[in-house]
C-alpha positions in Angstrom: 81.1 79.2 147.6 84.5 78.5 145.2 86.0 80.4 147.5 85.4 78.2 151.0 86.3 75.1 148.7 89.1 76.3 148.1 90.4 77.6 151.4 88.9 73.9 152.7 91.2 72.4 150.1 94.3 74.2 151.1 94.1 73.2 154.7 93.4 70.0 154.2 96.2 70.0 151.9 97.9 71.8 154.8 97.1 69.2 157.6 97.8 66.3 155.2 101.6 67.8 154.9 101.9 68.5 159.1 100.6 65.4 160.0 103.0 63.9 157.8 105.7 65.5 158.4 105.0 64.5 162.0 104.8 60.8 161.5 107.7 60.9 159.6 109.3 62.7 162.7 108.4 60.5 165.3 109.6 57.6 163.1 112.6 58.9 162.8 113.4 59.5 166.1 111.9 56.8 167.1 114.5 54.8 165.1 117.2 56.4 166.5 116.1 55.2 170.1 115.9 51.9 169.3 119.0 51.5 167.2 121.1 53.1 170.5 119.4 51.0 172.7 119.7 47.4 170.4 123.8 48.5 169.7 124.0 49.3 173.6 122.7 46.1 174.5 126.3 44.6 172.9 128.5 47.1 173.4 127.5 48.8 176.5 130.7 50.0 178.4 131.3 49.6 182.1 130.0 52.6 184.4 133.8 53.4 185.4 136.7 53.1 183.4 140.0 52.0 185.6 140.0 50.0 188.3 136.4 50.9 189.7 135.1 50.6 193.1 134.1 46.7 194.2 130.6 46.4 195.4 129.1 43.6 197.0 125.6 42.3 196.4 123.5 39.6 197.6 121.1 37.8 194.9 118.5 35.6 196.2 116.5 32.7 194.3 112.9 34.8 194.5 114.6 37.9 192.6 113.5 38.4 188.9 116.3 40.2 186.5 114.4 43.3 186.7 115.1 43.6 190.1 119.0 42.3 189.8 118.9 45.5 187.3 117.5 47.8 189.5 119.6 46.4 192.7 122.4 46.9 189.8 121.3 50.5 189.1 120.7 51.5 192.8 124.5 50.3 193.6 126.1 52.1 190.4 126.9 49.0 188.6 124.7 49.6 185.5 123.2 52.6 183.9 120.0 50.9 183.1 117.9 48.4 184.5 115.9 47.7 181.8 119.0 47.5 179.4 120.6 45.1 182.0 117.1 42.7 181.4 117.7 43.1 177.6 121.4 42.4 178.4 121.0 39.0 180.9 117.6 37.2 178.3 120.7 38.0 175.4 123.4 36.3 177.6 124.8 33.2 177.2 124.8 33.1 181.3 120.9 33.5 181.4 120.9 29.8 182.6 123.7 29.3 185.0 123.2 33.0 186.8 122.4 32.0 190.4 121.6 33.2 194.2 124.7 34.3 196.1 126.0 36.7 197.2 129.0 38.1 194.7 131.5 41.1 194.7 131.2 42.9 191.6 133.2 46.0 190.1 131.7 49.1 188.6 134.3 48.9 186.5 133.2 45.0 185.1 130.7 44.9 182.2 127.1 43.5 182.2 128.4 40.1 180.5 131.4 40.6 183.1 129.2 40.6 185.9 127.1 37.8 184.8 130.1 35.7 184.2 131.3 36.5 187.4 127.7 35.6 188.7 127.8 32.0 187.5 126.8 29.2 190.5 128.3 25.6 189.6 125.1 23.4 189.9 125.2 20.0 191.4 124.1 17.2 189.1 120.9 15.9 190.3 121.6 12.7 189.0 125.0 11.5 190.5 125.6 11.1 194.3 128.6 11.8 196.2 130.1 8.6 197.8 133.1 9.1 200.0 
């Protein structure tokens, strides 16, 4: 009967240290994930270096900035949609980003391309009189 405790105690003992060892593990690397993906959301280099190729892309008013992203992803603008999202609700452009349709460089940054995605909006208030 001492025996059995024993041998009960050691692998509880023993599961106690794995299981441990395995949440310290996946916080670890868990860590590391987020810490590339929060210093690539600020310093995330364009996809070619140089000149780049020019691509042209239509936005359109219904589009959210997932699917700008993924449009960005499918063309070879960005490397990540998602990161692009993270990237845009972190921009100081987020408001004036508008519908168009814009040539863009794979060799322009996320902030870049936002920039360059900027629509003048007419003041609601003031009329033109000519």
């Amino acid at each position: 009967m001492k025996a059995l405790s024993i041998v009960g105690a050691v692998a509880g003992a023993i599961f106690r240290l794995v299981a441990a060892v395995a949440i310290v593990y996946v916080i670890y690397q868990g860590a590391g994930i987020c810490y590339d993906y929060g210093y690539r959301i600020f310093n995330e280099p364009a996809v070619a270096i140089g000149e780049g190729r020019t691509v042209e892309v239509s936005i359109t008013e219904e589009m959210s900035p997932l699917e700008i992203g993924e449009l960005f992803e499918s063309r070879g603008l960005v490397r990540d949609a998602k990161l692009f999202v993270l990237q845009y609700y972190l921009s100081e452009f987020r408001e004036d980003v508008g519908p168009g349709t814009f040539e863009l460089s794979t060799a322009m940054t996320a902030e870049e391309m936002m920039g360059a995605m900027v629509v003048e909006k007419e003041d609601e208030g003031e009329e033109e009189t000519e």
